[in-house]
C-alpha positions in Angstrom: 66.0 78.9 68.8 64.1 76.6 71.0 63.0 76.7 74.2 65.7 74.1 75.2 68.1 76.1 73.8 67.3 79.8 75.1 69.9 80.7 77.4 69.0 80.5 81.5 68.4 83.7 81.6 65.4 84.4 79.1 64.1 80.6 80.0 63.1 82.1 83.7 62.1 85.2 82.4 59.8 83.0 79.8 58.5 81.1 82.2 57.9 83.6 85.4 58.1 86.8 84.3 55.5 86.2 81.2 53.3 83.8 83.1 50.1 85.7 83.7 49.0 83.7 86.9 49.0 85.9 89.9 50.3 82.6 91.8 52.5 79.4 90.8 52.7 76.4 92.8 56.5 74.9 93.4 55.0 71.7 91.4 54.1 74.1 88.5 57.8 75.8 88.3 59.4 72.4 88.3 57.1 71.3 85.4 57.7 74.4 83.3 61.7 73.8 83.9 62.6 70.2 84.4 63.6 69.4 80.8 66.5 71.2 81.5 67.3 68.8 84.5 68.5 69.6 87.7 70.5 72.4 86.7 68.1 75.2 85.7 66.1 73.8 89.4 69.2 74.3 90.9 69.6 77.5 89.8 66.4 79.0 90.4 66.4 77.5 93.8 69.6 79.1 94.7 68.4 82.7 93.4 66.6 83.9 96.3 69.6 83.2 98.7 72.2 85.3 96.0 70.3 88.7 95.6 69.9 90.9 98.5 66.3 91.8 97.8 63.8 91.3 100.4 61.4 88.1 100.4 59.0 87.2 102.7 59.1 85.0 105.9 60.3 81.4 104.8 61.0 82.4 101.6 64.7 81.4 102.1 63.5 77.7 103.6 60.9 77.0 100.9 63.9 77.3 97.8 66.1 75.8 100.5 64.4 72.3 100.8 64.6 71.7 97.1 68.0 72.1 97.0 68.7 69.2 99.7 66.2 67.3 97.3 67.5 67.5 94.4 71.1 67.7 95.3 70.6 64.3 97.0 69.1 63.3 93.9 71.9 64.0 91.9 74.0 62.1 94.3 72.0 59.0 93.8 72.5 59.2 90.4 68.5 60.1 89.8 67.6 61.1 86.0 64.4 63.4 87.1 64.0 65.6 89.4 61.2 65.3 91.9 59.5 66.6 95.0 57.1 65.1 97.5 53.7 66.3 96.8 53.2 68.8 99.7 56.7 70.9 99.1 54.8 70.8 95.0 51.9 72.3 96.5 53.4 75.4 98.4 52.2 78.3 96.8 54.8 81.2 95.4 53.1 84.6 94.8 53.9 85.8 91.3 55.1 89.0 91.7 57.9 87.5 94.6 59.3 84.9 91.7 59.3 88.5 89.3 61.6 90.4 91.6 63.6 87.9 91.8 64.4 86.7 88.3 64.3 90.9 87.1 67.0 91.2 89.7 68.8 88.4 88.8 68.8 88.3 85.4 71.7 91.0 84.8 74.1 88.9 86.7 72.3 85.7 85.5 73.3 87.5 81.6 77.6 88.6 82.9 77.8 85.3 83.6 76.3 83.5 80.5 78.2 85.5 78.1 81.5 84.5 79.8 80.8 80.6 79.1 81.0 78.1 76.5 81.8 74.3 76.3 85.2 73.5 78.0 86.7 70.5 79.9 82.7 68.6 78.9 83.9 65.9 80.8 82.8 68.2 84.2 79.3 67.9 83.3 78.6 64.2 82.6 77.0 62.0 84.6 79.5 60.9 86.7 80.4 64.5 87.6 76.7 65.5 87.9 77.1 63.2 91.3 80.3 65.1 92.5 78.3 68.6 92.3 75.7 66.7 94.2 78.1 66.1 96.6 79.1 70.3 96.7 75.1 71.1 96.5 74.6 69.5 99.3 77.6 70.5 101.5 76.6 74.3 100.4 73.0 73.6 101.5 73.9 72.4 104.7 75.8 75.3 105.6 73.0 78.0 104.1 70.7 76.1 106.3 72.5 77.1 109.2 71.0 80.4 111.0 74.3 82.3 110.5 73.8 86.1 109.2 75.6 86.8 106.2 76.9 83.5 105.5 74.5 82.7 103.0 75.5 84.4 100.1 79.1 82.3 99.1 77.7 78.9 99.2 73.9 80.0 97.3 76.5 81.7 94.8 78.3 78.4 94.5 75.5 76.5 93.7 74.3 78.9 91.1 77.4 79.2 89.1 77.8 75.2 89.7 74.4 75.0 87.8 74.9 77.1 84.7 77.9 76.0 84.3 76.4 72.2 84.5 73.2 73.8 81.9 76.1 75.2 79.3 78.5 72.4 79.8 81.3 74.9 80.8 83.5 72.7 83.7 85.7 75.5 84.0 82.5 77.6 85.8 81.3 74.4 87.6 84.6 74.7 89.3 84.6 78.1 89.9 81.4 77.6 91.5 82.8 74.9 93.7 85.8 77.7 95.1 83.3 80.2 95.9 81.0 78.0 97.9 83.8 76.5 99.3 85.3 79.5 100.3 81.6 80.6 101.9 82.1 76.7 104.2 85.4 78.5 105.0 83.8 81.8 106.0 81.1 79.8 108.1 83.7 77.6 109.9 85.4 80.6 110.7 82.1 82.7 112.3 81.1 79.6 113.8 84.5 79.0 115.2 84.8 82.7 116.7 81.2 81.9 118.5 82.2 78.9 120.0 85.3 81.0 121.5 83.5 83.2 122.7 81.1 81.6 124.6 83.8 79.2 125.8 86.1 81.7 126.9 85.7 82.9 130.6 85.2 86.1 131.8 87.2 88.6 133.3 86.0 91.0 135.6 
């Protein structure tokens, strides 16, 4: 089996887990897993913002920015991925990318066994600019400093991406309900704050 072909789940492992630098630069990571296109970036981008492990401070905005990169990228219709020189220089520490994929990976596994190819036509080209469109929409709202509304959307993108790396449509839409649902859950919180600081007080 080749590298192109090892499913998402060892690839990351391959490529952080077994890389013996005690540092990787953003540029590095992209290098080691852009023939897979924006999917596997995607996906690794969105990890961080899935697993409830602890990272440190701007963890959450460094993987963030790559994903209104690349998912603007995809909208434009781009081939390769790419990043402006000073978000490839950013430095990630090793043993943070480790924690990461090792927690990730069992899920990262549940869900790979559960695809295969179905309705293709999700993943070509022209689709790729539609999950764009969702990628970026999800960002957006993870961007927003909302507590525990992170999780749906940073989900959605990274069942959107495996399902675009395994050319399984059926998952891609299943990742577009579950982020959509966390734009729901986000329109709701933000609603209920807006009520309540509109809302006058009684005394």
């Amino acid at each position: 089996m080749t590298t192109k072909e090892r499913p998402t789940s060892d690839f990351l492992a391959i490529v952080v887990i077994e890389n013996k630098k005690e540092a990787m630069t953003v540029g590095e990571i992209k290098n080691a897993l852009h023939e897979r296109g924006f999917g596997i970036l995607m996906a690794i981008g969105a990890l961080p913002l899935c697993i409830p492990i602890p990272v440190p401070p701007g963890y959450t905005t460094l993987f963030s920015i790559p994903l209104f990169i690349f998912s603007i990228q995809m909208i434009l219709g781009m081939r390769a991925p790419w990043l402006p020189a000073w978000i490839e220089k950013k430095v990630i520490k090793r043993e943070n990318l480790e924690k990461i994929v090792t927690k990730a990976n069992p899920w990262l596994k549940k869900i790979e066994n559960r695809m295969q190819p179905r309705m293709t036509y999700i993943s070509v080209h022209t689709w790729e600019r539609i999950i764009g469109i969702f990628a970026f929409v999800f960002t957006v709202s993870i961007a927003l400093p909302i507590p525990l509304t992170n999780f749906p959307p940073g989900w959605g993108i990274l069942v959107m991406s495996l399902g675009l790396l395994n050319r399984d449509g059926i998952t891609i839409l299943i990742g577009m309900i579950i982020g959509t649902i966390g734009i729901g859950i986000t329109m709701i919180v933000l609603m209920m704050l807006w009520m309540g600081m509109s809302m006058p007080a009684f005394y």
